[in-house]
C-alpha positions in Angstrom: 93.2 48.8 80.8 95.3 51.8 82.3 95.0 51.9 86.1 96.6 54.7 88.9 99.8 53.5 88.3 100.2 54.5 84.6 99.2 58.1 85.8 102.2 57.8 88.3 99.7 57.7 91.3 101.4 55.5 93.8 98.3 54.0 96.6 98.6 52.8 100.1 99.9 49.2 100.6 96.6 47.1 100.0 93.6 50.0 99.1 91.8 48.9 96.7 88.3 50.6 97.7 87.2 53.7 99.7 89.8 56.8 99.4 93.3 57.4 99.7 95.5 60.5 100.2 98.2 60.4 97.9 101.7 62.2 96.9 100.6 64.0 93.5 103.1 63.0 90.6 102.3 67.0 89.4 103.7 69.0 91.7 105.1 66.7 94.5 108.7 66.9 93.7 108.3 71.0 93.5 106.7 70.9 97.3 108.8 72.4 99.5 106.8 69.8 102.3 107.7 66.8 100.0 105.5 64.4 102.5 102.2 66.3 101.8 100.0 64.2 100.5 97.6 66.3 98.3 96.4 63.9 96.0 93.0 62.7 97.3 91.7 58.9 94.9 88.3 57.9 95.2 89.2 53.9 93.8 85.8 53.3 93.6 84.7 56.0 91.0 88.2 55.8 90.3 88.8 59.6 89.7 91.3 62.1 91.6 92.2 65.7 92.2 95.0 67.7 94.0 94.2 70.3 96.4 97.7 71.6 95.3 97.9 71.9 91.7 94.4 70.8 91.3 95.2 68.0 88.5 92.3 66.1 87.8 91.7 62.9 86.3 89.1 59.8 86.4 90.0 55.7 84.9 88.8 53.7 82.6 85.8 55.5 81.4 84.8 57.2 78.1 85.1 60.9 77.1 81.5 61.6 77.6 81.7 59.8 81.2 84.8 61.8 82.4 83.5 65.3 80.7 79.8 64.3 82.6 81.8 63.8 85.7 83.7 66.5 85.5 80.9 69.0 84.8 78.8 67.3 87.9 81.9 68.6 90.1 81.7 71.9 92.4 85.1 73.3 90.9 84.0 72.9 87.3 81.1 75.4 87.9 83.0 78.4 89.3 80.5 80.9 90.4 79.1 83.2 87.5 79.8 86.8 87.5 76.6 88.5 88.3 75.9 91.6 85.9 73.4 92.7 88.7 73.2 96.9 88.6 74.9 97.7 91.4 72.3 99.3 94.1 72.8 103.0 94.6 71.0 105.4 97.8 68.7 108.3 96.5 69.6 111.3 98.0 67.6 112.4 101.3 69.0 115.5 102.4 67.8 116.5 105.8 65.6 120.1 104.2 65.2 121.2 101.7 63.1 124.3 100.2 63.4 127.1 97.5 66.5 129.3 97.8 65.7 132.4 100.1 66.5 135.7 98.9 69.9 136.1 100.5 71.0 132.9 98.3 69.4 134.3 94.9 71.1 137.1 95.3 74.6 135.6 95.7 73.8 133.7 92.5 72.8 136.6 90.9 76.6 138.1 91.7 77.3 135.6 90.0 75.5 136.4 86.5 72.7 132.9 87.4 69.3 134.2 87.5 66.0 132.9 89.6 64.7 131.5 86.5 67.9 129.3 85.6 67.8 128.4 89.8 64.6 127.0 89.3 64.5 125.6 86.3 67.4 123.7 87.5 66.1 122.5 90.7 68.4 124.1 93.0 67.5 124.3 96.8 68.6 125.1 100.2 68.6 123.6 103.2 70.4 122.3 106.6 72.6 119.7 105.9 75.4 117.9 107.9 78.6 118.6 106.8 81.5 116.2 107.8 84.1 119.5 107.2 81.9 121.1 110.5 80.9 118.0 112.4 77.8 119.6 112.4 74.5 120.9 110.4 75.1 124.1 108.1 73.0 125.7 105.6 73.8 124.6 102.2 73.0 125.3 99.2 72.0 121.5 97.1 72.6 121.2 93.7 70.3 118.2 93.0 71.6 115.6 89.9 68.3 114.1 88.3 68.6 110.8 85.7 65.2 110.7 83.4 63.8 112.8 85.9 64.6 110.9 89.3 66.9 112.7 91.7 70.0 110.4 91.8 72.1 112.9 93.6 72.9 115.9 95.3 76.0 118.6 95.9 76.1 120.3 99.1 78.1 123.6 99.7 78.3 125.9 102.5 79.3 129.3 102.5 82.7 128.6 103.5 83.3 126.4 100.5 82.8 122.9 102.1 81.2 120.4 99.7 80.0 117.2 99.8 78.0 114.7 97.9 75.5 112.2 99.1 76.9 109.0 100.5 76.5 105.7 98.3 74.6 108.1 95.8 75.3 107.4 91.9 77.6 109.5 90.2 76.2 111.1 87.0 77.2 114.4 84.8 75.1 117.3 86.3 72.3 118.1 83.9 72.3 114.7 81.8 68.7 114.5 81.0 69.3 118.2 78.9 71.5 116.3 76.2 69.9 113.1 75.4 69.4 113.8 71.4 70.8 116.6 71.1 73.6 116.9 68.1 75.9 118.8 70.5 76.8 119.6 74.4 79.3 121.2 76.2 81.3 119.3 79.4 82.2 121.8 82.4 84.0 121.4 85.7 82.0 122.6 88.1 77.8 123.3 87.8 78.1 127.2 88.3 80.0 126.6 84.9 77.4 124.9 83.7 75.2 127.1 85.3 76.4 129.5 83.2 76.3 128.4 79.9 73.0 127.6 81.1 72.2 131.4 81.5 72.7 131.8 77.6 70.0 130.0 76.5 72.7 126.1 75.8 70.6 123.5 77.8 72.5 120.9 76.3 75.5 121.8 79.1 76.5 119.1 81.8 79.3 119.4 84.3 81.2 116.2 86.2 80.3 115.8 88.9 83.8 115.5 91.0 85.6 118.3 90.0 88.7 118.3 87.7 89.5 114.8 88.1 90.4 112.5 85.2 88.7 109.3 86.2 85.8 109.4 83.7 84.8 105.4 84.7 81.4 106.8 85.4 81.1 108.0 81.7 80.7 104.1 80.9 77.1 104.2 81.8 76.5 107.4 79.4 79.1 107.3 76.4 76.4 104.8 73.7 73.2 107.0 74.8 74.6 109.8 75.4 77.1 111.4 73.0 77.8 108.3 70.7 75.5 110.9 68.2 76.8 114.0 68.7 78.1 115.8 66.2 80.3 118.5 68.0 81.4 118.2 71.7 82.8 121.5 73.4 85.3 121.2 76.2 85.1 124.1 78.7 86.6 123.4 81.5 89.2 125.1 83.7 92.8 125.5 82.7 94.9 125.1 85.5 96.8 122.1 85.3 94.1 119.4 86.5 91.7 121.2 84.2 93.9 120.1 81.4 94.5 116.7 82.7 90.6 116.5 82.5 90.6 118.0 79.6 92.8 115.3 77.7 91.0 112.7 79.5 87.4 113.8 77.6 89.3 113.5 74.6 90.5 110.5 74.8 86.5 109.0 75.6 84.9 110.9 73.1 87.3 110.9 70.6 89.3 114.4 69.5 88.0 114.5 65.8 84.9 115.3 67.3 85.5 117.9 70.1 86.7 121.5 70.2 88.2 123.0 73.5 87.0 126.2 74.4 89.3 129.2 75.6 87.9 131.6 78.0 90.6 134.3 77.6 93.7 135.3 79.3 91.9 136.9 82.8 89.5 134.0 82.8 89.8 130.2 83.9 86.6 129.1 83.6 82.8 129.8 82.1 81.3 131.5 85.3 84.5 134.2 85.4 84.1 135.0 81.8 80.1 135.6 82.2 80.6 137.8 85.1 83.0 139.7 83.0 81.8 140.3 80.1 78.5 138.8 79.8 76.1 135.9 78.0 77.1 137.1 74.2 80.8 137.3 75.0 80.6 134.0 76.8 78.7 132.4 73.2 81.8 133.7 71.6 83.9 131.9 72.8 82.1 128.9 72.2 81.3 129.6 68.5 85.0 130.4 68.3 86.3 127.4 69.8 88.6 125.6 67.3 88.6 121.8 66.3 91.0 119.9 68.4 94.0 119.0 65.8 95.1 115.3 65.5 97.1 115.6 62.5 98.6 118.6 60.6 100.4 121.8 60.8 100.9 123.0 64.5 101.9 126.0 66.3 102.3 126.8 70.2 99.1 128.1 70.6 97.4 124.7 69.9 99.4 123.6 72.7 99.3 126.1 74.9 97.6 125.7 77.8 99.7 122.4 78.3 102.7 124.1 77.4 101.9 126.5 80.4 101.0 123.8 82.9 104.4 122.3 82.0 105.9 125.7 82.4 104.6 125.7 86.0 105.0 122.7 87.2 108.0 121.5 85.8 108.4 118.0 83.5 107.1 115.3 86.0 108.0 112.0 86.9 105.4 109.4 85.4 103.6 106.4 86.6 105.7 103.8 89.0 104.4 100.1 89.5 105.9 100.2 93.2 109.0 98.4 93.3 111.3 101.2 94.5 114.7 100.1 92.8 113.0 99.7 89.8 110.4 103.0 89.8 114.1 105.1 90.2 115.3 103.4 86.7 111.9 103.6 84.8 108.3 105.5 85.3 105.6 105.1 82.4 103.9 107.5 80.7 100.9 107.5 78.2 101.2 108.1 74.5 104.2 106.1 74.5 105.9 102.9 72.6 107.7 100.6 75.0 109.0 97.3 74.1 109.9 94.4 75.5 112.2 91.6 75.1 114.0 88.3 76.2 114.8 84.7 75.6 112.2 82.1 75.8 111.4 81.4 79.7 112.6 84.4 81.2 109.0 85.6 82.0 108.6 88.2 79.5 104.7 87.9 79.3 104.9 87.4 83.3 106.4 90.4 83.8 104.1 92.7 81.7 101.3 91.1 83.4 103.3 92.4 86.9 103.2 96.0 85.3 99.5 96.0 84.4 98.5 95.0 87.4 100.3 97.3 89.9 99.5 100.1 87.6 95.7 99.1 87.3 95.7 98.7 91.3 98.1 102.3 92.2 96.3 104.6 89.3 93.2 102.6 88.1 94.8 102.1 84.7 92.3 100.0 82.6 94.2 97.6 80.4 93.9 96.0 76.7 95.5 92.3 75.5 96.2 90.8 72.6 98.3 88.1 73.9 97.6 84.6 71.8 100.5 83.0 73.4 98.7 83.2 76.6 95.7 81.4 75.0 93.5 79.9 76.5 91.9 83.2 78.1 90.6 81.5 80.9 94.9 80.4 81.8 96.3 84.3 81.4 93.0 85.6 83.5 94.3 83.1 85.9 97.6 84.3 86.6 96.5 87.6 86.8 93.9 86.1 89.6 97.1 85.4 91.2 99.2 88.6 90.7 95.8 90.4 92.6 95.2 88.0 95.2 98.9 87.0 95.9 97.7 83.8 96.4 98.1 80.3 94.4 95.1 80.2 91.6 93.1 76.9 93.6 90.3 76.8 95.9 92.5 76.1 98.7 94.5 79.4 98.8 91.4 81.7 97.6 88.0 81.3 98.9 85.3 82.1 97.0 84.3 85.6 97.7 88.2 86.7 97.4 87.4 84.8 93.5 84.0 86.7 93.3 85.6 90.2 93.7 88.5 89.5 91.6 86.7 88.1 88.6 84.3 91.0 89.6 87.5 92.8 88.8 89.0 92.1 86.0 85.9 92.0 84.3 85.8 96.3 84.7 89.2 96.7 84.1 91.0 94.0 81.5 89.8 93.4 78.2 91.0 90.3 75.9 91.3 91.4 72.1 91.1 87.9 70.5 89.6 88.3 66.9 89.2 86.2 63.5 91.8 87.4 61.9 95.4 88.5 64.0 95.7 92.4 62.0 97.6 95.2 63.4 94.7 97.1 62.1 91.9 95.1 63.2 93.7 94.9 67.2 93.9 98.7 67.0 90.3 99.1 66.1 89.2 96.8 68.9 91.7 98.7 70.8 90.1 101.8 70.0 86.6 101.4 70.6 88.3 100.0 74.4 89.4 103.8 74.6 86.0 105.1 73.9 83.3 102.6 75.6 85.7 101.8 78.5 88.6 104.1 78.7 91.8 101.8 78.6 94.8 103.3 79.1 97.2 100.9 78.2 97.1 98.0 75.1 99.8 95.5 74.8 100.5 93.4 71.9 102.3 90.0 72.7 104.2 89.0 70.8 105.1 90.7 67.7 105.9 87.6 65.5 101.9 86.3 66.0 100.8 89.7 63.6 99.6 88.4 60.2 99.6 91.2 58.2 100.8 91.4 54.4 104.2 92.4 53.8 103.1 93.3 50.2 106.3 93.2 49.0 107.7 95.6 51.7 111.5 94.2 53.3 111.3 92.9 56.6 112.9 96.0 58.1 110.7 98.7 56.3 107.1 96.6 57.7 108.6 96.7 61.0 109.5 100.6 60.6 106.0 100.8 59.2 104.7 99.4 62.0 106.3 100.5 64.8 105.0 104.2 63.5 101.1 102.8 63.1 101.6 101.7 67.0 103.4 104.7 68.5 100.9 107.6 66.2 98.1 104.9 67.8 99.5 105.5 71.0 99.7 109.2 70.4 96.4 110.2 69.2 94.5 107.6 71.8 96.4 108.6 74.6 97.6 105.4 76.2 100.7 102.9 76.4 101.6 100.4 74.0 103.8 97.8 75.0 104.8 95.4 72.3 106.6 92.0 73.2 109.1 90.9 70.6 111.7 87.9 70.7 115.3 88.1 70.1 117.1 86.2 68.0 118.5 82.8 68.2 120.9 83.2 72.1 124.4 82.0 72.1 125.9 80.7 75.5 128.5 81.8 77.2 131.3 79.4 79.2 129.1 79.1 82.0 126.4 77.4 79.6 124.0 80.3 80.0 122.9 82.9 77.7 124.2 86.2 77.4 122.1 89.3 78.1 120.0 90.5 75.1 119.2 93.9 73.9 117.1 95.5 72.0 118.8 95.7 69.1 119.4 91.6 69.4 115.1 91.8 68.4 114.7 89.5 65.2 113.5 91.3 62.3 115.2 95.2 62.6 117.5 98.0 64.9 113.8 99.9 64.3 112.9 97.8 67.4 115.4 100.0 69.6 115.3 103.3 67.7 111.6 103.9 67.6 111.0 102.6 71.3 110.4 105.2 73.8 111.1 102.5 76.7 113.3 99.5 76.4 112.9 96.5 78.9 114.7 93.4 78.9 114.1 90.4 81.2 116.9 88.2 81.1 116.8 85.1 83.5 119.7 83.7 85.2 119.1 80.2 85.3 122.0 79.0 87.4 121.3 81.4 90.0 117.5 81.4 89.2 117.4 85.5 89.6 115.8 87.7 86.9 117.2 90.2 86.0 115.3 93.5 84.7 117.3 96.0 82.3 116.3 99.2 81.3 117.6 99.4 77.7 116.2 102.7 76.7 114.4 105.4 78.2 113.6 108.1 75.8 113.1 110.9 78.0 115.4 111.3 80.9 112.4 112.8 83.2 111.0 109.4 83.0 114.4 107.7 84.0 117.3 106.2 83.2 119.0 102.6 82.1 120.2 100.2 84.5 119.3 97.2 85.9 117.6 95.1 89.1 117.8 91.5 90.3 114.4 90.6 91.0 113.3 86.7 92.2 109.9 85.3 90.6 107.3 83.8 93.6 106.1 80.6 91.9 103.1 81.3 94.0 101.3 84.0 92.9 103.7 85.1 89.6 104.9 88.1 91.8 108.7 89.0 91.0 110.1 90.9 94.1 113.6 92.8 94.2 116.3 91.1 95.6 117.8 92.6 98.8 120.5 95.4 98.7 124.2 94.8 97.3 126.0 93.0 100.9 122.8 91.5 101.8 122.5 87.5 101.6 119.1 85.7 101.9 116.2 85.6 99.9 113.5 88.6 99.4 110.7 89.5 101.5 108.0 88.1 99.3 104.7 89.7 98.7 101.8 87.8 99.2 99.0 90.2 100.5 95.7 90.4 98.5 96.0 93.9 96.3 92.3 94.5 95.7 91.7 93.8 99.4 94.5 96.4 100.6 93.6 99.0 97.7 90.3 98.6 99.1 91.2 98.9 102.9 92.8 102.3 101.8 90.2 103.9 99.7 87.8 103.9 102.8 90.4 104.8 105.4 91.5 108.1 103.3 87.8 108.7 102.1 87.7 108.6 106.3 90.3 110.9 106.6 89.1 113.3 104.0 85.8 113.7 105.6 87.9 115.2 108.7 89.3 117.6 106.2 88.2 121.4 105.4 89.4 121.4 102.2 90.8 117.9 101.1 91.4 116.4 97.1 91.9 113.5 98.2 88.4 111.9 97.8 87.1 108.6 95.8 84.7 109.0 93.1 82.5 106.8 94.3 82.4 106.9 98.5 82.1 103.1 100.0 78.8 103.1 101.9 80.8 102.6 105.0 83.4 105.7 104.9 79.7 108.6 105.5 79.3 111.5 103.7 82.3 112.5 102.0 83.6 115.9 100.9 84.0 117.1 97.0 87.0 118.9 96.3 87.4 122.7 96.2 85.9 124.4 92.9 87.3 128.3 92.8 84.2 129.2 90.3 82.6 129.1 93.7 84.3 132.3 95.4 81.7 134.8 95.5 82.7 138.5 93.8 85.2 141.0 95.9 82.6 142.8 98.4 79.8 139.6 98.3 79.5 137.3 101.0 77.7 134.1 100.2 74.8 134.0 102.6 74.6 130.1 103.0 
């Protein structure tokens, strides 16, 4: 019979009952405090765990004895992740009543007649406004869910806005499409307001301006407009307008939706039915044209972007935060980018480093298909880690820091895992991701664990074949695709390491480097243990530039930090802060800030009960007409 001593457990001098702290045979020789003794033994139920590593073990009994054991133990029943609805405040504003005279008359200047301000609800009241420091008269647009006030919109006369604190955040007018076989999405309520005014009750309006996270869509998206037919888009078309705009595309799915133009003196819905009226304004929705995704275009199916481009220049895209690197690469959506390196470099580790910084900085909602990461439960762990910055064991996280970031990654990273391993089948998976939860980037890792059917086809011409599939996926869902592929067998170089791959060094095809928009390579250095990132390719120069950064890899948490400037000896300043807890810290201390602010952006979509009642940003379908001053 095996005892502790065939497990390389090495006991006190003479135990042989009780407990015994131990050096762990695991992890001890990797310690950097080699005389920690982590290993507890319990020789009479002769079982053992490190609080280190947290290998476990028990001797001399059967399966069913060690997996009874095991499942009797605190660790091995990790605290479930409660699908509790989240508790949300009703609205209480301080008054409210029927608009006065004074504030049906301003809506009238605005083409919104008493009967569409009733049969909407809308009242006014004294409210206190965070902009004022003080109680104003406001005029409360009140957001109803099966007929229960969920929310409410303040605004003042000098265009401060706010919504209720803790309140849910639902589309304005939700109950007025459920069944219908179309409905139109606006920017602002006066839009919908006005559409309103023509007779189209199946018109809502987000409820935060033109801002493109649509998370709160979630809730809506199956009972909602999973059976419409047609979905019109009017919403502004400045350049957040557009961004919007895209962004309800992408959810609901383009074949579906046509965009509506206002005209060229008109941004929005509420300008075009002061100008011209309710039949002009239905014109323009019975002329709004299918949103292409395939075919024959010209500019003016582009337009609008093609002016916001004009205006603001081409701009630099999404950085994950490390400043040597963001100046080499930034990412952008609809793109390929592929990735590559020898076995053990920490190609897989790295992509994780890029999801999560860009899920934490812009709320990017990620995809995976990553069998070599199997099991799930071992790649949600080292993302656990890259969150937290902490080692994945109960004695660097305690359990509410687990909680929230199981809480976490349960919104925000899905695991494609299905029978069969299909380009086609992922991208469906994929696909419904974009639509029910709004990922923004998928990545497929690695390319050599596809099983689809060459038919025939050369090995080149499937991998041309299917580097187009990914990139027109990646085009027509609006997201990233990053695709992990291996390069061919390495040779070594005199110093007995391997020389730097690139992407043309990818088994299979030089389609791997010609049809990427971004290149990355992570090549390790093992005798200097420093990895080094190169940036093969980047497709468009706004987006940056090749070149390469020494980075070092924190055991710890799977963080990979850049190594000090050129001259500068010692090791890097490693990062081991909790993310979610700092992203959080700085959510409430600018929603803080923006309630000190007139006029701010800069607003969360959904205000943590702690930060008060927080402003909504500025909506210009609000300005009252040249000569007509709002009265509230």
């Amino acid at each position: 019979m095996k005892d502790f001593r065939d497990y390389g457990i090495v006991l006190p001098p003479g135990k042989t009952s009780g407990k015994a702290k131990c050096l762990c045979p695991k992890c001890g020789d990797r310690r950097h405090n080699k005389r920690d003794k982590s290993l507890s033994v319990d020789l009479d139920k002769r079982v053992w765990k490190c609080h280190h590593c947290g290998w476990t073990g028990a001797l001399g009994h059967t399966d069913l004895e060690k997996q009874l054991w095991m499942e009797r133990q605190p660790w091995f029943r990790p605290q479930e992740i409660r699908k509790q609805k989240p508790e949300y405040k009703r609205p209480v504003p301080k008054s409210a009543s029927a608009p006065g005279e004074k504030v049906l008359k301003w809506f009238e200047s605005r083409g919104i007649t008493p009967g569409t301000v009733a049969e909407c609800r809308i009242s006014e009241g004294m409210e206190w406004m965070p902009q004022k420091n003080g109680e104003a008269n406001t005029v409360q647009f009140n957001y109803f869910l099966d007929g229960e006030p969920v929310n409410t919109k303040f605004r003042t006369g000098d265009k401060c806005f706010k919504l209720c604190s803790g309140a849910r955040l639902i589309p304005y007018n939700i109950d007025n499409i459920k069944g219908t076989p179309e409905c139109i999405v606006t920017e602002g309520e006066m839009d919908a307001l006005s559409f309103f005014e023509c007779g189209r009750r199946d018109v809502i309006s987000v409820p935060n301006g033109a801002n493109a996270n649509l998370t709160y869509l979630d809730d809506f998206i199956e009972e909602y407009f999973d059976d419409k037919d047609t979905i019109y888009i009017a919403v502004d078309t400045d350049t957040k307008g557009i961004a919007l705009r895209d962004e309800l595309l992408r959810r609901f799915g383009s074949e579906r939706c046509r965009v509506v133009d206002f005209g060229e003196n008109c941004k929005d819905a509420n300008e075009h039915l002061v100008a011209y009226g309710r039949e002009s304004l239905l014109r323009c929705l019975a002329d709004a044209p299918e949103f292409k995704v395939e075919g024959i275009f010209t500019v003016s199916d582009f337009e609008q972007s093609l002016d916001a481009l004009f205006e603001n220049g081409l701009q630099k895209g999404f950085t994950i935060g490390h400043e040597p690197l963001d100046n080499l690469i930034s990412f952008e959506t609809k793109r390929l980018c592929l990735v590559t390196g020898y076995p053990g470099s920490g190609k897989s580790e790295f992509i994780d480093e890029i999801a999560e910084r860009l899920n934490i900085r812009y709320g990017w909602r990620w995809a995976y298909f990553s069998p070599e990461n199997a099991p799930l439960a071992y790649h949600a762990s080292k993302l656990i880690e890259k969150f937290t910055g902490a080692k994945f064991d109960r004695l660097h996280i305690n359990d509410r820091e687990y909680a929230r970031v199981k809480q976490h990654l349960d919104n925000d990273f899905f695991f494609i895992s299905p029978k069969d391993y299909r380009v086609d089948t992922i991208l469906e998976k994929a696909r419904y991701l974009v639509r029910r939860r709004g990922i923004k980037a998928l990545v497929i890792d690695p390319y050599n664990r596809l099983e689809d059917e060459k038919n025939g086809m050369k090995e080149t011409d499937y991998i041309s074949t299917l580097l187009d599939k990914l990139t027109n996926f990646a085009q027509q869902n609006d997201i990233l695709v990053i695709l992990m592929a291996h390069p061919a067998k390495p040779a070594r170089n005199r110093e007995g390491e391997f020389d730097l791959p690139t992407l043309y060094d990818i088994s299979g095809s030089a389609h791997f480097f010609n049809k990427a928009d971004f290149g990355i390579i992570i090549h390790r250095h093992r005798l200097s243990n420093l990895v080094e990132i190169k940036i093969d390719k980047v497709k468009f120069r706004h987006l940056g530039q090749p070149g390469s950064v020494k980075m070092k890899y924190n055991i710890n948490n799977g963080r990979y930090t850049p190594m000090p400037p050129n001259g500068v000896d010692g090791e890097p300043e490693w990062d081991n802060t909790n993310h979610l807890a700092e992203a959080q810290r700085r959510r409430v201390a600018e929603a803080v800030e923006a309630a000190r602010l007139p006029l701010s952006d800069n607003y969360p979509d959904e205000p943590p009960a702690s930060a008060g009642d927080l402003p909504v940003p500025t909506d210009d379908s609000w300005l009252p007409p040249p000569g007509v001053e709002a009265p509230f």
